[in-house]
C-alpha positions in Angstrom: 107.6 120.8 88.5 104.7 118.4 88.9 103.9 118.8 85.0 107.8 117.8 84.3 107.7 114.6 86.5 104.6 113.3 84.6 106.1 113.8 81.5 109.3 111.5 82.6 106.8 109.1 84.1 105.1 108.5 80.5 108.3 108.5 78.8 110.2 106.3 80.9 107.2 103.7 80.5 107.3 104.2 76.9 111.0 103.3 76.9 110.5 100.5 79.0 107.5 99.0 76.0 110.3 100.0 73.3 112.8 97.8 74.9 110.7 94.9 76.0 108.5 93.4 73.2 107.6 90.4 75.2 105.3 93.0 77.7 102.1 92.5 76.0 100.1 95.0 77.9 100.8 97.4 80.5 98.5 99.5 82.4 98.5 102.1 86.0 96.3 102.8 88.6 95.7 104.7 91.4 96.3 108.4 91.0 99.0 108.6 88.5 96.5 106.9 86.2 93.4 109.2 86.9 95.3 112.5 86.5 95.8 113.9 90.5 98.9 112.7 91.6 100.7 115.2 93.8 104.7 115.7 93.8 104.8 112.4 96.9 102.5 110.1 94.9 103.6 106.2 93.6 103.1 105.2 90.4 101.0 101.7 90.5 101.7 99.9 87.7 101.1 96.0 86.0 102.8 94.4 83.2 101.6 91.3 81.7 104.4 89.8 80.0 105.4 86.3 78.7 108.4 86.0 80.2 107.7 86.8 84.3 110.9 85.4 85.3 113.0 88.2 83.5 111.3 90.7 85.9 111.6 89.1 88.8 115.8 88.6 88.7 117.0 91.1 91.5 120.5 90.8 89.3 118.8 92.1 86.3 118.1 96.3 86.0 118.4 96.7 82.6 114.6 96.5 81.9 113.1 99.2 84.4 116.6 101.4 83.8 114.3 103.2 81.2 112.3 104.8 84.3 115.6 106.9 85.5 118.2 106.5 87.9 117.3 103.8 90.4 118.8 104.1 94.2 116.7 101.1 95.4 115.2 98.3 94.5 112.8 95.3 96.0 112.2 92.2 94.3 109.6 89.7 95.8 106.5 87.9 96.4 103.5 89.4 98.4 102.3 85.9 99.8 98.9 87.7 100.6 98.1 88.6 97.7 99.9 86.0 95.8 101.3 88.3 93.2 105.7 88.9 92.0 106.0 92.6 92.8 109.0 95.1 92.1 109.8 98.2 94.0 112.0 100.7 92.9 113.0 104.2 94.0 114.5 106.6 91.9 117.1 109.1 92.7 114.2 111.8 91.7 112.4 111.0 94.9 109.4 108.9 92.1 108.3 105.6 93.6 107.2 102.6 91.2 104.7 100.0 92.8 105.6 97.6 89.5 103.4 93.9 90.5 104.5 91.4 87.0 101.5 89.4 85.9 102.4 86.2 84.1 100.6 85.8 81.0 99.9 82.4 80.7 97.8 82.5 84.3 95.9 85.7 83.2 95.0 83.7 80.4 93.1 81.3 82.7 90.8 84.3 83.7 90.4 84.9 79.8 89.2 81.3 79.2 87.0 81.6 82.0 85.1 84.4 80.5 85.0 82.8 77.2 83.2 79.5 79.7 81.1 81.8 81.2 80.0 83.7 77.9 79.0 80.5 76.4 77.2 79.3 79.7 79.6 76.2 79.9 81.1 77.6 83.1 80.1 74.3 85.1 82.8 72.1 82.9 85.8 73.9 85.0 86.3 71.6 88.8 84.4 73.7 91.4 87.7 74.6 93.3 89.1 76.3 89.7 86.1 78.3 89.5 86.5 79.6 93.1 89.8 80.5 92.6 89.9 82.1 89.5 86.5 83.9 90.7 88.3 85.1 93.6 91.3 86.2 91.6 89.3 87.9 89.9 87.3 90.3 92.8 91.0 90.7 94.1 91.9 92.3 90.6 88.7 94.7 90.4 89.8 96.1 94.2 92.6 97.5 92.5 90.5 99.0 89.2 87.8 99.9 90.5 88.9 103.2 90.8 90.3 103.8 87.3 93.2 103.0 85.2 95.1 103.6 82.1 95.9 101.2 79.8 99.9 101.8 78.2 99.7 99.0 76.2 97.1 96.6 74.9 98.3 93.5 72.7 95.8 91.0 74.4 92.8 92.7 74.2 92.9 93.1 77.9 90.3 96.4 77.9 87.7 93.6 77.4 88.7 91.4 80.4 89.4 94.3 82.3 85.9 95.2 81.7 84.3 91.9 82.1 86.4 91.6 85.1 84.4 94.4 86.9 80.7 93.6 85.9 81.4 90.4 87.2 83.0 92.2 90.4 79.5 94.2 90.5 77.3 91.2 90.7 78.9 89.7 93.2 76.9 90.2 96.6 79.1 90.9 99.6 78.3 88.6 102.1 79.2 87.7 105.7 78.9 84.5 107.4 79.0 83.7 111.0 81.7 82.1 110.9 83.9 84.6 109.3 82.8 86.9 111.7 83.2 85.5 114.7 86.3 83.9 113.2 88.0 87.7 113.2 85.8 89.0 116.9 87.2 86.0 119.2 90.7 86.7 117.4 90.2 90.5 118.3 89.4 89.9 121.9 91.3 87.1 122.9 94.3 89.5 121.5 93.6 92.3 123.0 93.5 90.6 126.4 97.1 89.1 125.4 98.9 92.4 124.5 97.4 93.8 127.9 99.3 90.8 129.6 102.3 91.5 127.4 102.0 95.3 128.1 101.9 94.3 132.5 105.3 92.1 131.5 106.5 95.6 129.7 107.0 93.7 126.6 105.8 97.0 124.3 107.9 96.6 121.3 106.8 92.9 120.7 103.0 94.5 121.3 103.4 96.6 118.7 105.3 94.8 116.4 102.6 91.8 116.7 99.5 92.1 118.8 99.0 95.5 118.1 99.2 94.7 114.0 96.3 92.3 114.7 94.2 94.6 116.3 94.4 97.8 114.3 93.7 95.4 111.3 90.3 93.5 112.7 89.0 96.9 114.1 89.7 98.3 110.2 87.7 95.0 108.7 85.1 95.7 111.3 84.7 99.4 109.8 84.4 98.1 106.6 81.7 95.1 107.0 79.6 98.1 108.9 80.1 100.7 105.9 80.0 97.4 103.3 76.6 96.3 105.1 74.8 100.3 104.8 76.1 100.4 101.2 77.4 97.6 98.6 78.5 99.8 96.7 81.2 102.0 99.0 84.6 102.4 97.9 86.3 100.9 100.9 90.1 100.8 100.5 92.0 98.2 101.8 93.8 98.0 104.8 91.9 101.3 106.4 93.8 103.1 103.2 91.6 106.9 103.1 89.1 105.7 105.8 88.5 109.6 106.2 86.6 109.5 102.8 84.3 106.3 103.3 83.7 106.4 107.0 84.1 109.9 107.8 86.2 112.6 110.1 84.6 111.6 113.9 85.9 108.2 113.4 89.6 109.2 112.0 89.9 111.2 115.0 88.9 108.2 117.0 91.5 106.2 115.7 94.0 108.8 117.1 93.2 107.6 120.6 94.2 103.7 119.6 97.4 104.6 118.8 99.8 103.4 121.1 101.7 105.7 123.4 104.7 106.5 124.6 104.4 105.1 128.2 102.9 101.6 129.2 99.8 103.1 130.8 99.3 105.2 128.3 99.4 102.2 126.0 96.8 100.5 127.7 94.2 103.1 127.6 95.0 102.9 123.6 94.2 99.1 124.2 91.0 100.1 125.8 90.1 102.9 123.1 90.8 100.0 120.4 88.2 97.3 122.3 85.7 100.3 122.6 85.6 101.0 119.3 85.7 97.5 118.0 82.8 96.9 120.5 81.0 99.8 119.1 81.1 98.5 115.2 80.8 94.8 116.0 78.0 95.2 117.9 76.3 97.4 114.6 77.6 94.4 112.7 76.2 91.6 114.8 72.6 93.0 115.3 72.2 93.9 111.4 73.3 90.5 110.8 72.1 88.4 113.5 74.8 87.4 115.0 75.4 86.1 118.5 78.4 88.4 120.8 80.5 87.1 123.8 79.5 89.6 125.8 81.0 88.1 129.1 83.7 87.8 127.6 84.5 91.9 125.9 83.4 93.0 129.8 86.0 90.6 130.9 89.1 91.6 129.2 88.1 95.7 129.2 87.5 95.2 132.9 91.0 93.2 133.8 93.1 95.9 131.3 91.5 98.9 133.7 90.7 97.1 136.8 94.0 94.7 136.9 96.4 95.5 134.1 96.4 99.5 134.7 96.7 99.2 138.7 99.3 96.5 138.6 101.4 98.9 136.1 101.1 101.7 138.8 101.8 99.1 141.7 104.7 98.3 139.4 106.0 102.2 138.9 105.7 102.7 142.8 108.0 100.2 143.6 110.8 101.2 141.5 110.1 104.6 142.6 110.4 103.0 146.5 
C-alpha cells in the first residue's frame, strides 16, 4: 500500500514537470524526500518557477490536477514566513504542502553568493544583505534535514549547498533584548489569561493567550537546547520536541494543556509559568541575563492565591 502511494507521489510530480515547462526546479523535504514517510505523512514540496502568479490563482487546478483527484484546496500567503503556499488534499487521503518560489527573487540569493564568492559582498546596502542573509537561514530550517531535488534547470544543488554552509557559520546568538523581549511578554500574559480565565472567558484564552504562551515556553526550550548544542536539530514550533529535548519534558507539557474545567485550567496556567520559570532561569544565568523575579512570584502567587479561590468562591455561589 505504502509502496503504491509513493509511486503515485513521483509520478504525479513528474506529470506536473511534463506539463509545466516554466517550473525550473522542483524539489521535497521532509520525510517523503528522505525515504520514511508512513501512510499519514505530507508531501513538502517547492517549485521555483517563472511565472508565480499561475500557481497562486485559486480558479486555476489544471496545473497540480497531475497529482490526482483533489477534494480541497488552499491558496495563500503565510505572512510569517513571507512565502505563496498551496494546500491540497486528495481524495486518496495524500496531503501536498506545495510553497511557490518566484524565480526572479531566488535569483537575488544567487547574486548574493556570486558577491560573496568574489568578496564584494559590502557593495549590496546593509539592510539587503540582512534580509537576503536572513532569507536565507529561514531556507536552511527547512533543508537541513534532507531533500530531493525533482528538477534542476538553475543549478540550484549549488545554492542549496551554499545556502547551508553559510547557515553553519552562522553563530546563534541571543541578546538581552530579545530575551526579555519574549519573558515580560510570557509573564505579563500569563497573568492576563488568569484574569480572563476568573471572568470565565476560556475559549478567548485559548484561542489567544494560551497560543502565546505555549509558543514562548517552546522558544524558551529551544534557546536552552540551542545554548548546550549549536548544532541541535530543533524543529520549529516545538515540531518532535520528544527527539531534541527528550521524554520527561514531553510528559511535562501534558500538564500545560488546558482542561476541561476553569480550575483545572488554571493549574495548566500554573504548570505552563513553572516550566517557563524553570528554562528561563537556565537561559538567563548561562547568558547573564537579569529576571523579574518579583514579578513571576507575583502572577504564580495571584493565579493560586486569588484566581483559584475566587473561581471556587465563584462555583459556591451558584451552587447556593
Amino acid at each position: 500500500m505504502l509502496t503504491e502511494r509513493i509511486e503515485q507521489i513521483n509520478q504525479g510530480i513528474e506529470k506536473v514537470l511534463n506539463h509545466n515547462q516554466d517550473i525550473k526546479a522542483l524539489i521535497s523535504v521532509g520525510s517523503f524526500s528522505q525515504g520514511h514517510m508512513d501512510q499519514f505523512s505530507d508531501i513538502d514540496m517547492y517549485v521555483f518557477t517563472t511565472i508565480p502568479k499561475k500557481y497562486m490563482n485559486h480558479m486555476n487546478d489544471s496545473w497540480i490536477s497531475h497529482l490526482g483527484n483533489i477534494i480541497s484546496r488552499r491558496v495563500f500567503r503565510d505572512f510569517g514566513e513571507g512565502i505563496d503556499k498551496n494546500k491540497i488534499i486528495l481524495d486518496n487521503g495524500l496531503m501536498y504542502d506545495i510553497t511557490i518560489v518566484d524565480l526572479s527573487r531566488f535569483n537575488m540569493i544567487k547574486y548574493y553568493f556570486m558577491l560573496k564568492k568574489y568578496k564584494l559582498i559590502r557593495i549590496l546596502p546593509r539592510f539587503l544583505r540582512r534580509f537576503l542573509e536572513g532569507n536565507i537561514i529561514k531556507f536552511y530550517s527547512t533543508i537541513q534535514r534532507g531533500y530531493k531535488v525533482h528538477r534542476d534547470k538553475i543549478n540550484l544543488e549549488k545554492i542549496l549547498i551554499d545556502a547551508i554552509n553559510f547557515s553553519k557559520t552562522k553563530a546563534v546568538t541571543l541578546t538581552e533584548r530579545q530575551f526579555l523581549n519574549g519573558y515580560n511578554f510570557f509573564w505579563q500574559s500569563c497573568y492576563t489569561a488568569s484574569v480572563k480565565l476568573i471572568r470565565e472567558e476560556f475559549y478567548y484564552t485559548l484561542l489567544v493567550y494560551d497560543y502565546y504562551l505555549k509558543k514562548e515556553l517552546i522558544w524558551m526550550i529551544e534557546q536552552k537546547c540551542l545554548f548546550e548544542d549549536k548544532e541541535k536539530d530543533v524543529y520549529y514550533n516545538g515540531q518532535k520536541i520528544r527527539q531534541w529535548e527528550g521524554i520527561d519534558v514531553y510528559r511535562k507539557l501534558y500538564d500545560t494543556l488546558l482542561k476541561e474545567d476553569i480550575i483545572s485550567m488554571q493549574n495548566a496556567l500554573i504548570q505552563t509559568a513553572e516550566l517557563y520559570q524553570e528554562y528561563a532561569g537556565i537561559v538567563a544565568a548561562k547568558n547573564g541575563f537579569k529576571l523579574n523575579v518579583e514579578f513571576e512570584k507575583f502572577v504564580l502567587n495571584f493565579i493560586k492565591n486569588v484566581a483559584i479561590p475566587e473561581r471556587e468562591r465563584q462555583q459556591e455561589f451558584y451552587r447556593n
